[in-house]
C-alpha positions, 0 to 999 in steps of 0.5 A: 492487539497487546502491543498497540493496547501497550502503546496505541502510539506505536506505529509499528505496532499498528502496522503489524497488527494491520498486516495479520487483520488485513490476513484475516480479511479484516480490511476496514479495520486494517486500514484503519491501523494502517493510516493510523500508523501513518498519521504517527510516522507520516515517512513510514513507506512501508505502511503507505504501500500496505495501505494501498494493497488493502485499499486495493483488495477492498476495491477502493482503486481511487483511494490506493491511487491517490496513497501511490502518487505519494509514495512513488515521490520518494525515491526507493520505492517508485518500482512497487508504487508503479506495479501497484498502481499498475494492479488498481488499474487493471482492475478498474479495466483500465488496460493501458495504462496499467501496463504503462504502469508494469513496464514502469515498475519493471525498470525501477525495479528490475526484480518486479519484472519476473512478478 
């Protein structure tokens, strides 16, 4: 909180305090930080697939989905944008696909493929 109070414009700063609020199940305000930080750095990956692990924690499936088709166009990080949108399918009981969705993230990224 200090170092966002110290600079509300860092987006780091938000980032991190969204991954101790999202810690502590304080999803809506992590999110909050989270896309925050994103409108600041709009290349910032890291917070994009965070954001969409606390949508997806939250139940809010299409949302997270909707973050992960943007996040998988950039290359690097398609192998967990694949496995976690793999995870909001599977929760919404979608079966299939969410295993259309490991075995892609599994071949973009070889070490999800022990997850």
């Amino acid at each position: 909180d200090q170092a966002v109070a110290a600079d509300n414009g860092d987006a780091n700063a938000l980032y991190y305090r969204a991954m101790a609020r999202a810690r502590l199940e304080q999803r809506a305000q992590a999110i909050e930080d989270l896309r925050l930080a994103i409108q600041l750095q709009p290349d910032f990956e890291r917070a994009q697939l965070e954001l969409a692990a606390v949508l997806i924690d939250d139940g809010q499936y299409d949302a997270a989905l909707a973050v992960l088709d943007q996040v998988r166009r950039t290359p690097g990080n398609e192998g967990k944008a694949h496995f976690l949108t793999g995870l909001a399918q599977l929760r919404q009981d979608r079966p299939e696909e969410s295993r259309s969705s490991f075995r892609a993230a599994a071949a973009a990224d070889p070490q999800l493929a022990a997850t």
